[in-house]
N, C-alpha and C positions, 0 to 999 in steps of 0.2 A: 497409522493415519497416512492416506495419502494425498501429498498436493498436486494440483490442477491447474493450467491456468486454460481459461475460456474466455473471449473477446466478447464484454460487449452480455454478459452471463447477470451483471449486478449491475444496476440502475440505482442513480441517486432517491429516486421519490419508490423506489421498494425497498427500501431496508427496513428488516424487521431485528428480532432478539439474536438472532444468528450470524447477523453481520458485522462489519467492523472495516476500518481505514486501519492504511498502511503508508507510510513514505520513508522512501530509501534515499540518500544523498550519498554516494559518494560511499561504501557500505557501512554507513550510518543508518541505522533505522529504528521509528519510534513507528509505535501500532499503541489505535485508539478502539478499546470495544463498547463505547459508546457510543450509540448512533446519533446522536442529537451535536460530535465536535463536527468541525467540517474541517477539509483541506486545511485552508488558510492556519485554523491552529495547531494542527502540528507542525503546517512548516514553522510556523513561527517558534513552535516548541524545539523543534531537530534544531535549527540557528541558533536560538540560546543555549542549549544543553551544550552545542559544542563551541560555540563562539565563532561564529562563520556569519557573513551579514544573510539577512533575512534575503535580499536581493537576490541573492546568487544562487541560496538553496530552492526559491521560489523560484529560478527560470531553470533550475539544470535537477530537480528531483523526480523521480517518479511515484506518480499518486497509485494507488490503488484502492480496492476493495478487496474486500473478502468473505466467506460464508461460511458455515459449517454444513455439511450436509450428510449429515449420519456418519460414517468414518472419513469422510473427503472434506477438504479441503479446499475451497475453490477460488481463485485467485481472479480479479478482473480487472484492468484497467480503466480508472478514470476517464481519460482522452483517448484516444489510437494513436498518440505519442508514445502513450505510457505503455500502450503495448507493445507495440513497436519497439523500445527502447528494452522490455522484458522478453523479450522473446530474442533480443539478440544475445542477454546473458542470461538465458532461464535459470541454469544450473546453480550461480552463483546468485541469485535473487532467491531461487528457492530453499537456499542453504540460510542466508540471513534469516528468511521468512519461518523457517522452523527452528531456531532458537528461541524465534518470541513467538511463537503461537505453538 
């Protein structure tokens, strides 16, 4: 399987069965492949699991999405923050990101 990332490739009102959220804090990362959570709940969720105030995880994580697309993998950023922020550490985002997906 190979991972991707394309800016700006996944939109909040097109996700279908193949899609999914992702947030990394800090390389902490919970991945949701339900599309009906939104942001807010996994931040809330990565904060609990680790015990870090919701505050913090919520101004300093990066959102993502995600897709399947036949053997790829396609990675996209919520905001062009969150790209931004992925593309200065791709190799260690995409390393987290293929232990859970």
């Amino acid at each position: 399987m190979k991972y991707k990332h394309i800016r700006e490739y996944i939109q909040d009102g097109s996700f279908d069965d193949s899609c999914g959220r992702i947030v990394i804090f800090e390389n902490k990362i919970i991945v949701s492949l339900i599309k009906t959570s939104d942001d807010n709940s996994l931040l809330q969720s990565l904060a609990s699991q680790y015990k870090i105030r919701k505050s913090i995880v919520k101004n300093n994580a990066v959102r993502l999405y995600f897709k399947y697309e036949g053997d790829d993998i396609i990675v996209s950023g919520v905001r062009k923050i969150d790209d931004d922020l992925l593309e200065k550490d791709l190799e260690n985002y995409l390393r987290l990101i293929k232990k859970k997906i």
